[in-house]
N, C-alpha and C positions, 0 to 999 in steps of 0.2 A: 578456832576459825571455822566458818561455815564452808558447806562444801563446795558453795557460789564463788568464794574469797578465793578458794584452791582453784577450782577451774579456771576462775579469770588468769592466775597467776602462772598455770598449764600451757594457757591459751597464749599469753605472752611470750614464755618462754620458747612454744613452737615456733615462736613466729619468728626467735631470732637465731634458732637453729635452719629455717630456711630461708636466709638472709633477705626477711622483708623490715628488718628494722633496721635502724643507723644506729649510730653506736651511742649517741646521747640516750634514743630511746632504750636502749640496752640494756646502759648504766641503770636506770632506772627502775624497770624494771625486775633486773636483779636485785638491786637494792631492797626491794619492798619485798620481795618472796624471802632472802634469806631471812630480812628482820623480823617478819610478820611469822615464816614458817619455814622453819631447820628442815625439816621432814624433804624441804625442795631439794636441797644440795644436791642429790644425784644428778635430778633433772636440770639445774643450773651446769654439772658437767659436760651432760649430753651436750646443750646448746653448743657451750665453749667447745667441744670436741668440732662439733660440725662445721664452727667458725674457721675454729684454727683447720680443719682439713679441706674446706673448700676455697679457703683463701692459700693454701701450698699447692692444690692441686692443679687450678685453673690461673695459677700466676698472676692473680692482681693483685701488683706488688702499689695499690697505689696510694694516695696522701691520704687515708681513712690506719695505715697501719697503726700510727701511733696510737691516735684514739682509742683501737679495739686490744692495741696493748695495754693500756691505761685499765680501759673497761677488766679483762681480763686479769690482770693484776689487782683491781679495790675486788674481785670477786674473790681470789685468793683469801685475802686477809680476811673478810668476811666471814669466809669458810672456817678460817683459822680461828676466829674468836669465838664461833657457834661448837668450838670442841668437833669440828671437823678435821681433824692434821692432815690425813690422808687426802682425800678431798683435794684441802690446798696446796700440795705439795704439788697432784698432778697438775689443776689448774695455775701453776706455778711452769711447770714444764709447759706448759701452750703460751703462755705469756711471753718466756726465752725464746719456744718459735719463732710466734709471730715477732718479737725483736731482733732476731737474725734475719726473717725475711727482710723487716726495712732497713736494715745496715745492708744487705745484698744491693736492695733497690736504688738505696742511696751510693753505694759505692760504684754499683754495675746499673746502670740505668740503660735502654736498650738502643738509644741513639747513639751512647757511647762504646756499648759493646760492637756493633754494625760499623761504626767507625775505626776499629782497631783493624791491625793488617791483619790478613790470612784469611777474617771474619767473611766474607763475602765469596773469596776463589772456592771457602769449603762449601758454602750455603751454593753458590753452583754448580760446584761437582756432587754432590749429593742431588740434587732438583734435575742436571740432565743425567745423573742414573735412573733416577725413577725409581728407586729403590734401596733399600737397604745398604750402607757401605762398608768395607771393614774397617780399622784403624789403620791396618798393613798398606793396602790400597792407596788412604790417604795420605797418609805418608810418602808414597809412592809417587803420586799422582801431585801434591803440592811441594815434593821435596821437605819436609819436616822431621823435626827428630819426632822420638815420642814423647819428652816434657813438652815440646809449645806446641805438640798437634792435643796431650791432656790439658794444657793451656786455655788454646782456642775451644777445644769443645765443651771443657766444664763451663766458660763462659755464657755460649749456647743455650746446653743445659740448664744453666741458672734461669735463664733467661725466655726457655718453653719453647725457642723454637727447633728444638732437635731432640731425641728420645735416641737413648741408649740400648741397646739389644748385648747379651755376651752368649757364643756357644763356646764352651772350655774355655781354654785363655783368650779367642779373639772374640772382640769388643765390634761392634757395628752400628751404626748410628743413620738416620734413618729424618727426614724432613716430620714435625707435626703439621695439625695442622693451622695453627698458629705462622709456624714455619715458610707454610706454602703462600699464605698472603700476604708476610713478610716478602718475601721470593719476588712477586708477583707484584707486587708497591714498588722492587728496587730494578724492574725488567730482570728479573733474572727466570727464564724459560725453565716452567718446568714439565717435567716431561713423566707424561703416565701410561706407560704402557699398555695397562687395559683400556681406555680409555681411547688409545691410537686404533686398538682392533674393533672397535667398534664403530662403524663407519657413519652410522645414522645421528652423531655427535656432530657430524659435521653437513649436516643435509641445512638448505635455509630453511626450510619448511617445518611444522609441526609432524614428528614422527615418534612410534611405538612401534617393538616389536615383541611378541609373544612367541615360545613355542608351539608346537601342534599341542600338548598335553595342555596350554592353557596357562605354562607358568613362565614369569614373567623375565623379557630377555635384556630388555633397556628401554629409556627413552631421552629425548632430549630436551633442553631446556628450556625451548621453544614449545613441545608440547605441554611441559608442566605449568609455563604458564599461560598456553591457549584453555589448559583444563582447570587454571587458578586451584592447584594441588600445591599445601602449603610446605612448608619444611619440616623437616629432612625430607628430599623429595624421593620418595621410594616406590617404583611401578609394585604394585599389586597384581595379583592372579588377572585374566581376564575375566574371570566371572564376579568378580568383588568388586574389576575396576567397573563394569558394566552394568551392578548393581548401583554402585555408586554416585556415575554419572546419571543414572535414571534418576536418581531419588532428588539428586540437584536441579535436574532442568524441570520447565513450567511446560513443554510440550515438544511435542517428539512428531516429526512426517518422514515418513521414507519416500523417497525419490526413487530408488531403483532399489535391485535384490543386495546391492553390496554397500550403497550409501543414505546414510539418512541424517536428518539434522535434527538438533535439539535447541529447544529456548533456554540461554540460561537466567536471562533478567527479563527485566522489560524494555531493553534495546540490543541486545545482544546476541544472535543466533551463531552456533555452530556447526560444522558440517565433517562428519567421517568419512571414510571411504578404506574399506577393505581388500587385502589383497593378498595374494600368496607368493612368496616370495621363494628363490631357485633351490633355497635353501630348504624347503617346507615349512617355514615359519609364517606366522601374520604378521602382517604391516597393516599399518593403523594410519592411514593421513588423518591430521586434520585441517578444516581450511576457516578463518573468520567468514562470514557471508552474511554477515550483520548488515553490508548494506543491499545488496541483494535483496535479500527479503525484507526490509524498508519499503524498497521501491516493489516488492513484489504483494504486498501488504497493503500499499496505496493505490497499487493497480486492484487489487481485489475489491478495494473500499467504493472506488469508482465502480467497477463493476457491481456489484453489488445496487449503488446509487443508481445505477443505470437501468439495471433490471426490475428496480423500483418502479421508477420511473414509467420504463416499457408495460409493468403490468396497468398500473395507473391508467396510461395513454390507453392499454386493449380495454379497460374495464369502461372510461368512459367514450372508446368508439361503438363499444357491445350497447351502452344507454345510447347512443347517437342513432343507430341504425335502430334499436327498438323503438324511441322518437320520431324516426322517420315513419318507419313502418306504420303505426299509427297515426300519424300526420298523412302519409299517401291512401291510408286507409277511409280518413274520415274524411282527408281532401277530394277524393272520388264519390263518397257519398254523397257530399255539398253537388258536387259537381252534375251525377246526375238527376240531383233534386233540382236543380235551377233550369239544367237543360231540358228537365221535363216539364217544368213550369214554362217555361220561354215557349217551348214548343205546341203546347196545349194552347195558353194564348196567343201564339201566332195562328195556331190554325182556326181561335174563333174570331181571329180579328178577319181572317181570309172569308169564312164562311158569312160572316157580314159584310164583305165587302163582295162578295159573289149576291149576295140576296137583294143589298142596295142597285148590284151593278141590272138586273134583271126584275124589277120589279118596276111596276109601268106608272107607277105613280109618283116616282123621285129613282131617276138613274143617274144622279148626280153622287159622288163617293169625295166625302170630306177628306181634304188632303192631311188632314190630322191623323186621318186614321192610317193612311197611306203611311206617315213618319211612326206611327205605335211600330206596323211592321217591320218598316226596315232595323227600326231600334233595337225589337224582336232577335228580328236577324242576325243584326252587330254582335247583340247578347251571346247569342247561341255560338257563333266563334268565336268569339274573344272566350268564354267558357272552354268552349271544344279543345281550341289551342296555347291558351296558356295555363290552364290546370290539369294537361295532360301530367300523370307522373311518371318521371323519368327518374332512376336512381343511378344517381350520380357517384355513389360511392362501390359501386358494384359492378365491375367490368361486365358484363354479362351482355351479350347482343339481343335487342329485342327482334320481335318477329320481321322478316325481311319479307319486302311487299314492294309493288310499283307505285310510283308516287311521282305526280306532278308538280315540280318546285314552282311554274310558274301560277298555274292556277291558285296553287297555296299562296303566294305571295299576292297575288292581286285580290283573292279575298279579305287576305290580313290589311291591305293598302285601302280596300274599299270600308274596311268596317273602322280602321284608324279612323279616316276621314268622316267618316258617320258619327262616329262617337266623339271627335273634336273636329269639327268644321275649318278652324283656323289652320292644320297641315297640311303644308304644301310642298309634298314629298311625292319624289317619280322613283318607279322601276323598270327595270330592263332582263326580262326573264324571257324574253320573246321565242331567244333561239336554243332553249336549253330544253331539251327533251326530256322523256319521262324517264327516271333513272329507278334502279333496282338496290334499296338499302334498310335501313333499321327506317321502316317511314313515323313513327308515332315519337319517334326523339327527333327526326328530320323536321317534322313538321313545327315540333312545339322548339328548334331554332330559330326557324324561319319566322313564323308568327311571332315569338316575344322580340326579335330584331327589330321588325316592323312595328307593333302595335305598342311595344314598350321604348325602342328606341326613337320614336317620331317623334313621342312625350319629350325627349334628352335629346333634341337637337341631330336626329339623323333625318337626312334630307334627300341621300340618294341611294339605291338601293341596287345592282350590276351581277348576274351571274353568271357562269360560262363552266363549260366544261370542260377541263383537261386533263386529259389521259384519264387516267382510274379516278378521277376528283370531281365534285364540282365545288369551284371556285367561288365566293361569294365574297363581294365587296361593299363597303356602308363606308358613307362619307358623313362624321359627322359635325356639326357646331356647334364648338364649345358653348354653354352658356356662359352670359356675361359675369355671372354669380359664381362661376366656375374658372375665370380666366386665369389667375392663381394654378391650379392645376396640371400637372403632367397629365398627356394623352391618353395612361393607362388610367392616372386615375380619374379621369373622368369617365371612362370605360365602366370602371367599378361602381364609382356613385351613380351612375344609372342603372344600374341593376343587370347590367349586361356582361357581369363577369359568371352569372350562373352559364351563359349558354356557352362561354369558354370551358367552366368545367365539361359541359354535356359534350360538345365537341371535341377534346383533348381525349374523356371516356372511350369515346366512339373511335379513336384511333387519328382522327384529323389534328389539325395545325390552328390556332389561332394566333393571330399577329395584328398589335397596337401598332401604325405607323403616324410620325408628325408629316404635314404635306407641306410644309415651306411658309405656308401660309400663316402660320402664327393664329389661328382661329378656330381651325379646322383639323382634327384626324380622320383617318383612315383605317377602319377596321377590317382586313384582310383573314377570311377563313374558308380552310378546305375540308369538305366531309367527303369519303373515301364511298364510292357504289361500286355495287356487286355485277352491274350491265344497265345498258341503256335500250332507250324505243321511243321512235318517232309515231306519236297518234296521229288520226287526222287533222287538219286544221281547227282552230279553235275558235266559234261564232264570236269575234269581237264584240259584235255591236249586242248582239245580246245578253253575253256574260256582264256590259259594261250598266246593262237595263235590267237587267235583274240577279246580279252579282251575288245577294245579300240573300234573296229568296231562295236561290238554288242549291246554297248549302244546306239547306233544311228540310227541301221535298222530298 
């Protein structure tokens, strides 16, 4: 035989020396080593030895005996016919075992033994000692002679749930632990005294205690399986258990100097908490906080999204305001390009119109050229005050200066109408004096109210001053294209929610109001001055004669 044919036949054989084969497999087994190779016999003992000793030891007396007697017996005679005598003689003696254990099992079956008297008063008197008993004792204690207390407890015995002890002649007998689950199946209380002194056995909580030197005192069964520490469940030093739990969990955050948590999966965190106890020993909590940090994880996650987010928003406010700045930069360029073209040609329109007006041969002045001027004129405001830049994203107060809301408004009112004939829109600034505030954002409200809002159906135009404020009210008509529309947003679609921003900047109030009327809002805004001042009177008839011209001289 090759040494492949031995090893497989090795290899079987271990396998039913550690009871992972059944008995058919066994049979069979055996069968083919001794035929194939005598040289086995030893090793076929061993097996059998192992058989027969772990099936006396651990008392499973159950329906597989016959089998492994059978098995155990055709290996005898095997033995015997290979000129092994010896051999099968003893494999002969494991066979008689194991056939005394199944006439045991069959005659003392453990339902029936538990059912017999005595069986039960003993298995209680043993379970609430907690300890070893003598035979005197029990006898004592269940009133028995000594035949039916050797009666009842050879029964026991037979049967694994009670182990014998003897010092000199007295005999003591003792719960297994077979016994104690027995016990414990029938309510019968059993009582373990080390077990009572240990108080942390009965905490509801996950608990450990250690000594100060680090070696290990107890814990309960609640921590062992908060720590899924498998069986026999046995605390460890704390430095092995603490190696241990490291090497298990996926991450570890300390909360404070005495508690910290570890990940042990990917939904499960736990949480310790250390302490010293009166005695000088460690106590060890532990607490599940699996859902806590769930929710503390999804608050992270948010946040996280958030500050995404927030950076996003500054990165593109940072391009908004550098878009601006360039935009107010190139918007002022434009601006004083035009205004110096408007005004260049207004003043050569004047200078021909001074040369026509004083020359003795034609002092007549085309009223054409009259309308270039004013048009000039219009230009040069409506430029001045609505492409002033104001930065609306940027609280900042511009330069504070005296400024005449009405004058400003009845230029805006005179170059509206210049520049679209058809507006027939009043103001009323008459009695509003010169006020002291931010005047180059003041102005450029007032002028886009007027000269944009006439455009969008504003028709009346009301100022006044009260207390620290001046009050500024616009009545406007909806357009008919717009009658669909809420009051604000028709505010919006005419362009006139920029001077809400500018005013809201500046510290003031803007307010959309409906006026009953179903056709018509009411734009209500207050800009906040630093002091007022009444100037002279103001040349009516001439401001109204050359309105246009004056802003320019």
């Amino acid at each position: 035989m090759s040494d492949i044919d031995r090893k497989a036949f090795e290899v079987s054989l271990d396998r039913i020396g550690r009871g992972d084969a059944t008995p058919a497999e066994a049979a069979a087994a055996i069968r083919k080593a001794l035929t194939n190779e005598p040289s086995l016999t030893e090793r076929v003992y061993d097996a059998l030895r192992d058989v027969t000793w772990r099936t006396l030891t651990s008392r499973s007396f159950g329906g597989e005996l016959s089998q492994w007697f059978e098995v155990v017996r055709h290996a005898a005679a095997l033995a015997a016919s290979k000129n092994a005598g010896g051999m099968s003689e003893r494999m002969r003696a494991f066979a008689d075992l194991i056939s005394q254990s199944a006439r045991f099992a069959e005659l003392q079956p453990l339902e029936e033994v538990l059912n017999r008297k005595h069986t039960k008063s003993l298995l209680s008197t043993i379970a609430g000692a907690g300890k070893a008993v003598s035979n005197i004792a029990l006898m004592s204690v269940l009133g028995l002679r000594e035949s039916n207390l050797s009666r009842v407890t050879g029964a026991l015995q037979g049967t694994g749930l009670i182990e014998r002890s003897s010092s000199g002649k007295e005999a003591s007998f003792a719960l297994t632990d077979l016994g104690r689950r027995v016990a414990r199946k029938l309510d019968i209380a059993v009582n373990d005294p080390a077990t009572d002194r240990q108080w942390w056995h009965y905490a509801p909580y996950p608990l450990a205690i250690w000594a100060t030197s680090g070696e290990p005192i107890g814990a309960n069964a609640a921590f062992y399986r908060l720590t899924r520490s498998k069986e026999p469940h046995v605390l460890p030093s704390l430095a092995d258990w603490r190696m241990t739990i490291a090497k298990t969990s996926r991450d570890e955050r300390l909360t404070s100097k005495d508690t910290w948590r570890l990940q042990i999966d990917d939904t499960t965190w736990i949480q310790f908490t250390e302490t010293v106890t009166s005695d000088g020993d460690l106590c060890l909590l532990g607490l599940d906080v699996s859902v806590a940090m769930k929710a503390m994880s999804e608050v992270e996650h948010a946040l996280k999204i958030a500050k995404e987010a927030e950076a996003r928003a500054r990165r593109e406010l940072a391009d908004i305001q550098n878009r601006l700045v360039a935009y107010q930069s190139a918007n002022s360029h434009v601006r004083d390009e035009i205004m110096s073209v408007a005004a260049r040609s207004n003043q050569r329109v004047r200078e021909t119109i001074h040369v026509w007006t004083h020359t003795a041969e034609n002092q007549i002045v085309p009223n054409e050229l009259h309308a270039v001027e004013k048009d000039l004129g219009a230009m040069q405001v409506a430029v001045r005050n609505l492409m002033g830049p104001v930065d609306i994203f940027t609280e900042g107060k511009s330069a504070s200066g005296w400024i005449d809301p009405n004058r400003v408004v009845m230029e805006a009112m005179n170059t509206a109408r210049e520049l679209d004939p058809s507006i027939h829109a009043t103001a009323s600034f008459g009695k509003v004096p010169k006020v002291r505030g931010a005047v180059s954002s003041l102005r450029t409200v007032l002028s886009h109210m007027v000269l944009i809002g006439t455009r969008y159906g504003a028709y009346d135009f009301r100022g006044a001053l009260k207390g620290s404020n001046l009050v500024t009210t616009v009545r406007v008509k909806s357009p008919d294209e717009h009658a669909q529309l809420t009051p604000f947003e028709v505010v919006t679609s005419s362009g006139l929610g920029y001077c809400r921003a500018i005013v809201e900047t500046y510290g003031g109030a803007f307010e959309v109001r409906e006026t009953g009327s179903g056709s018509d809002a009411m734009i209500v805004f207050s800009w906040p001055v630093e002091g007022t001042r009444f100037g002279p009177p103001a040349k009516a008839n001439k401001l109204r004669k050359r309105s246009v011209r004056g802003v320019v001289d």
